[in-house]
C-alpha positions in Angstrom: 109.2 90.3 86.5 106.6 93.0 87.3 105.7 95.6 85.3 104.8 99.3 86.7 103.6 102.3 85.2 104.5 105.4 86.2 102.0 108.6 85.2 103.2 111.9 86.0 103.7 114.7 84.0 107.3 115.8 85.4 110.0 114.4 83.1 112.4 114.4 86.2 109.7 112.3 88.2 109.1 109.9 85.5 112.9 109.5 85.4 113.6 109.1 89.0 111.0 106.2 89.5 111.6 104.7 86.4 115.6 104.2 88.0 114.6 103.3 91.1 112.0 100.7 89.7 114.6 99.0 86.8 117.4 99.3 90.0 114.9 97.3 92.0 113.9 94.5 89.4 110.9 96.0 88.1 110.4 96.7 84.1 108.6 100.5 84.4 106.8 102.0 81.3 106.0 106.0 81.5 103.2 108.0 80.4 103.4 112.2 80.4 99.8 112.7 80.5 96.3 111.2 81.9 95.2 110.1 78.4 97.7 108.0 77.4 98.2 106.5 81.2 94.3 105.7 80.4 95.5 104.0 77.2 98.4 102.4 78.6 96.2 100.8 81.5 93.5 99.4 79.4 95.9 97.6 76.9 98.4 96.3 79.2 98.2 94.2 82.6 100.3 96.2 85.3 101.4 94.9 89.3 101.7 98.8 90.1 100.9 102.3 88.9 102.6 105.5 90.5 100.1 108.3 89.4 100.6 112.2 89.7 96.9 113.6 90.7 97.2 116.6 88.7 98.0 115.8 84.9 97.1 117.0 81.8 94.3 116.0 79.8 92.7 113.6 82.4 93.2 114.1 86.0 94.9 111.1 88.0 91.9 111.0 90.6 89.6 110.8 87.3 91.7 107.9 86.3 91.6 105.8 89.6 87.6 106.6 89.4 87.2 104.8 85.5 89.3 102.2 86.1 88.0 101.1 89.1 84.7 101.6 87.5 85.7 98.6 84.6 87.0 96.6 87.3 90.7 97.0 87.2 91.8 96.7 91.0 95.8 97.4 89.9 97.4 98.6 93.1 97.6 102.4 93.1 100.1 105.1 94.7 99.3 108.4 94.3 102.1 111.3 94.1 100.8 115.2 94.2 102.5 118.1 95.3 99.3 119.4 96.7 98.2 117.2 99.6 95.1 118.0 101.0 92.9 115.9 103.3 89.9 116.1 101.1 92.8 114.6 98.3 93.6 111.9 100.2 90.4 110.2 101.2 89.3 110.6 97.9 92.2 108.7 96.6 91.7 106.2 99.4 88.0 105.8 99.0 89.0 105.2 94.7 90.8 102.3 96.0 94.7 104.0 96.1 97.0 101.8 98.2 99.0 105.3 99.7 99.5 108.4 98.7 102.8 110.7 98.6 103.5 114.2 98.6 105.9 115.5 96.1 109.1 115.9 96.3 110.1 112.9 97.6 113.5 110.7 97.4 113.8 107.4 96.1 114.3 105.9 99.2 111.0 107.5 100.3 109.9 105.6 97.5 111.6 102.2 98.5 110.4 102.7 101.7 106.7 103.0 100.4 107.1 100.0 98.6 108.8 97.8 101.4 105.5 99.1 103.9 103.2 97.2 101.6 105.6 94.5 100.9 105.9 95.6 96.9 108.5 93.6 95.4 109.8 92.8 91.4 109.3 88.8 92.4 106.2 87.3 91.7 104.5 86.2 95.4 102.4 83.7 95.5 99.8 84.9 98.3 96.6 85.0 97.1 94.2 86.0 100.0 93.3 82.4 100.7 91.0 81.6 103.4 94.5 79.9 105.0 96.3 83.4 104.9 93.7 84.9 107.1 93.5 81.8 109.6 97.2 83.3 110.0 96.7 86.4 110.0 93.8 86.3 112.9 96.6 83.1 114.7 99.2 86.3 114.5 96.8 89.0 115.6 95.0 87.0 118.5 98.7 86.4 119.6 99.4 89.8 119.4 102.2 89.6 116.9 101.2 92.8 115.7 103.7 93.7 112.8 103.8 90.4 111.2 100.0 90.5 111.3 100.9 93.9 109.1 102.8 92.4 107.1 100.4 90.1 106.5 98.1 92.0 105.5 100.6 94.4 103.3 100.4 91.6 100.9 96.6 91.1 100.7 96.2 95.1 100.4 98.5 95.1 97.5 96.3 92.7 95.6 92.8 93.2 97.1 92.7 97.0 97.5 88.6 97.5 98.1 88.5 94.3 101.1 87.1 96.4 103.7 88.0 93.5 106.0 91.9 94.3 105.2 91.4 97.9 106.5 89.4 96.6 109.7 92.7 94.7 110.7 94.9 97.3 109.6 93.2 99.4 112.1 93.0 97.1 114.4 96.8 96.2 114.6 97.7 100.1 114.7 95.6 100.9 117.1 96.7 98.2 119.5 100.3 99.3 118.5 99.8 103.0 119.6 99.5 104.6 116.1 95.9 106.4 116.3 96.5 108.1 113.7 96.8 105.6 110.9 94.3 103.7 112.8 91.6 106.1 112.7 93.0 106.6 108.5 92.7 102.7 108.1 89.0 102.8 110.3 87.8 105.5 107.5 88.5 103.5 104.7 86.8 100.3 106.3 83.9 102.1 106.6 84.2 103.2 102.8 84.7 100.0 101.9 82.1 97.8 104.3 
């Protein structure tokens, strides 16, 4: 089973994805301020973290920034009630899988998870040189959204391959969505 932290400082948040998580397989553990999410992180191995940008004692942004600085790559959504551009490719550029603006539902939430292919069962894809003979078969034959889904997988686990975000953008852009293909084009660039 995979284990997800959840971060935010908002009893009601922490309580709503912490239901929706359990509901969906997943063993969640809270934490009600940046501090002990920091604490939490570096003593325990975790598939997922839901993180509120604004928290006391250390911010969620400052977070993302130390942990990817000791080399912990643990896929990353972001929640804030403040989106801002400037927020976004921060958290994007600090390695965040997504980012969600507050409030949301749960099924926003489900629906997050089922874009990157986030489920409680372990999967066994690890990036192998075979998943991207696939996943260039799929896009050369332009089978666009299974190519995504492809790649869904890889970004969950690999979230600073720039090479994920070239085919993201890629796939998007041949699909009509210029927006998230110009957002998945910035972060290859970041991340080249």
């Amino acid at each position: 089973m995979k284990k997800v932290l959840i971060i935010d400082d908002t009893k009601n948040i922490r309580i709503l994805l912490k239901k929706v998580l359990q509901l969906e397989g997943f063993e969640a553990e809270t934490a009600s301020d940046g501090r002990e999410g920091l604490d939490m992180i570096r003593k325990e191995d975790y598939s997922l973290i839901f993180m509120d940008i604004k928290l006391p004692e250390i911010s969620g942004t400052e977070i993302l920034r130390t942990i990817r600085a000791e080399g912990n790559n643990t896929p990353t959504i972001i929640m804030t009630a403040y989106a801002t551009i400037k927020n976004a490719v921060d958290c994007i550029q600090l390695g965040a899988i997504t980012y969600i603006q507050k409030p949301f539902t749960a099924e926003r939430i489900l629906n997050t998870m089922k874009q990157f292919n986030i489920f409680a069962a372990e999967d066994d894809e690890d990036g192998s040189a075979a998943d991207w003979n696939r996943i260039e078969e799929d896009y050369r034959n332009k089978n666009y959204h299974d190519t995504l889904k492809s790649l869904s997988i890889l970004l969950a686990q690999d979230p600073a391959n720039a090479r994920i975000y070239l085919y993201l953008s890629k796939c998007h852009e041949a699909l009509g969505n210029t927006e998230k293909a110009e957002r998945f084009r910035k972060a290859y660039e970041i991340f080249r």
